[in-house]
N, C-alpha and C positions, 0 to 999 in steps of 0.2 A: 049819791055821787060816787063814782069810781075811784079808784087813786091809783096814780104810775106812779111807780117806783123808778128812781136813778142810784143805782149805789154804785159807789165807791170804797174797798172794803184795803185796810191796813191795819197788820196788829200782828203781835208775837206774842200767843198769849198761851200760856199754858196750863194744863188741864188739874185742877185742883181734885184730892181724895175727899176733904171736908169741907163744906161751906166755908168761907172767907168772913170774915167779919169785915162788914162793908156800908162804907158811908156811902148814901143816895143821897145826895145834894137834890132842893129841889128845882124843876126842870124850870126853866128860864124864855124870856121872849126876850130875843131882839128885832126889832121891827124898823126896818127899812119902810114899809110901804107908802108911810103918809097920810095914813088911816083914822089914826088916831085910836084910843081904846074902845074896843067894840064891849059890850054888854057880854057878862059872862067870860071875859077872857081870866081872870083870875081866878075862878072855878075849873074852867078849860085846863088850867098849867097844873092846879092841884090833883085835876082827874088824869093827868098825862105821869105825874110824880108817883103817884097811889097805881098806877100801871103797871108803870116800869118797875118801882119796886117787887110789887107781886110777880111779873114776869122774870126778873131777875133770881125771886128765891125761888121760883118754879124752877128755873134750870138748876138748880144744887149745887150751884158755885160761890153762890150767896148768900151771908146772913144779915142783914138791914141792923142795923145798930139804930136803936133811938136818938137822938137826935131831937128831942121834944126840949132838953135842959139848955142847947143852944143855938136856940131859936134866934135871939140878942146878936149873937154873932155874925148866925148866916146871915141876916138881915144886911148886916154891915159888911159883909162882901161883895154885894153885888153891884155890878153885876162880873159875876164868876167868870165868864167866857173872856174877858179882858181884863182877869186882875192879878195876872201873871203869879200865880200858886198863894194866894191869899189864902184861901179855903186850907190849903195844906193845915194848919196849926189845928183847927176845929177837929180834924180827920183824926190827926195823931193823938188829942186832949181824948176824942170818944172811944178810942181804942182799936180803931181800923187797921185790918191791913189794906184794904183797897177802898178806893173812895173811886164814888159814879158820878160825872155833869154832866147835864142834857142840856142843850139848847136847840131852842124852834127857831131860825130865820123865817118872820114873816116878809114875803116879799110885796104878795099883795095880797087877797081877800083867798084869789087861784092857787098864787104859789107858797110855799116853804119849804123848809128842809129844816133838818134835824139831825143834828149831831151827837153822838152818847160816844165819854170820854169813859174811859175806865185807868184809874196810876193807880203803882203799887207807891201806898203811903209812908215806907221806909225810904226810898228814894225819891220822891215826887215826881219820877218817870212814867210816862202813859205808856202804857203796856197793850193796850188795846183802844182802836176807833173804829166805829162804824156809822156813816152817813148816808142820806137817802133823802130825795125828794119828792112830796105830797102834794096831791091837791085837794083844798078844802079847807077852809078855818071852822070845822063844827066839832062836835067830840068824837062823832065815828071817824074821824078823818087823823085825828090824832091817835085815838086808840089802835086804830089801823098801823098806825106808823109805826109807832112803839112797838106792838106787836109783831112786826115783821120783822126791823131791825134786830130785837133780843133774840128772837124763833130762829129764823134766817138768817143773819147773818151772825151776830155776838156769838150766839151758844156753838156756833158747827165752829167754830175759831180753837 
C-alpha cells in the first residue's frame, strides 16, 4: 500500500558537533477511530520505537540513553501527549539533554498521523517538531513514516 505524506514542519533546532544524549520515550497511540485494538498493535508501536531510535542515532545528533531502569515510570506517564511535561523528571533522572515523543493518531484503519516532539530537557521547551500523515495501520506503513519524518524532515532542520 502506498503512503501520502502531509507535513507540516516547525522547529528552531540547531545543529549539534556530538551526539546529544537523548531520551526516546516510547512511541504512543492515540486512537480516535473506534476500532478498537487490532492484533499486533503493541508490537507495531515497539517496532515504530526501535525505528526511530536507530533513525535518530543514524543522523549523529543522538545518543539513546537506556531507559530499560525506568521502565516503572514511563508506564505511569502515559499517556505522554497529554500529560503536560510529566515525562520531564524521568529525562533529567537518566541524564538527558534532549528527550524524543512520538505519537500515532489513529484516525481510522486508512488514516494517521504522527508526531515526533524533540525538548531540550534543561528547559522543557520543544525545540523541535515534525508531523506528517500516513496511510496504512501495518508495519511498512509505520516504518515508512518514521523513516521519512527523521530522513526528510528532522535531520535537514
Amino acid at each position: 500500500m502506498a503512503s501520502l505524506f502531509v507535513i507540516a514542519p516547525q522547529c528552531a533546532f540547531a545543529q549539534a558537533s556530538e551526539p546529544q544524549a537523548t531520551v526516546i520515550f516510547p512511541v504512543e497511540l492515540w486512537d480516535t477511530s473506534g476500532e478498537g485494538v487490532k492484533p499486533g498493535q503493541a508490537e507495531r508501536l515497539k517496532l515504530a520505537t526501535n525505528k526511530l531510535t536507530e533513525l535518530l542515532e543514524h543522523t549523529g545528533r543522538y545518543r539513546s540513553v537506556d531507559l530499560s531502569s525506568f521502565a516503572a515510570r514511563i508506564a505511569a506517564t502515559e499517556p505522554r501527549y497529554n500529560c503536560n511535561g510529566c515525562w520531564l523528571g524521568i529525562a533529567r533522572d537518566a541524564g538527558a539533554d534532549l528527550a524524543v515523543l512520538a505519537v500515532v493518531h489513529k484516525v481510522s484503519t486508512l488514516i494517521s498521523s504522527v508526531d515526533i516532539y524533540v525538548a531540550d530537557v534543561a528547559t522543557g521547551a520543544y525545540i523541535a517538531h515534525v508531523d506528517a500523515q500516513f496511510r496504512g495501520d501495518d508495519d511498512r506503513a509505520y516504518v515508512r513514516a518514521f523513516d521519512f519524518l527523521v530522513n526528510e524532515r528532522l535531520n535537514r532542520k
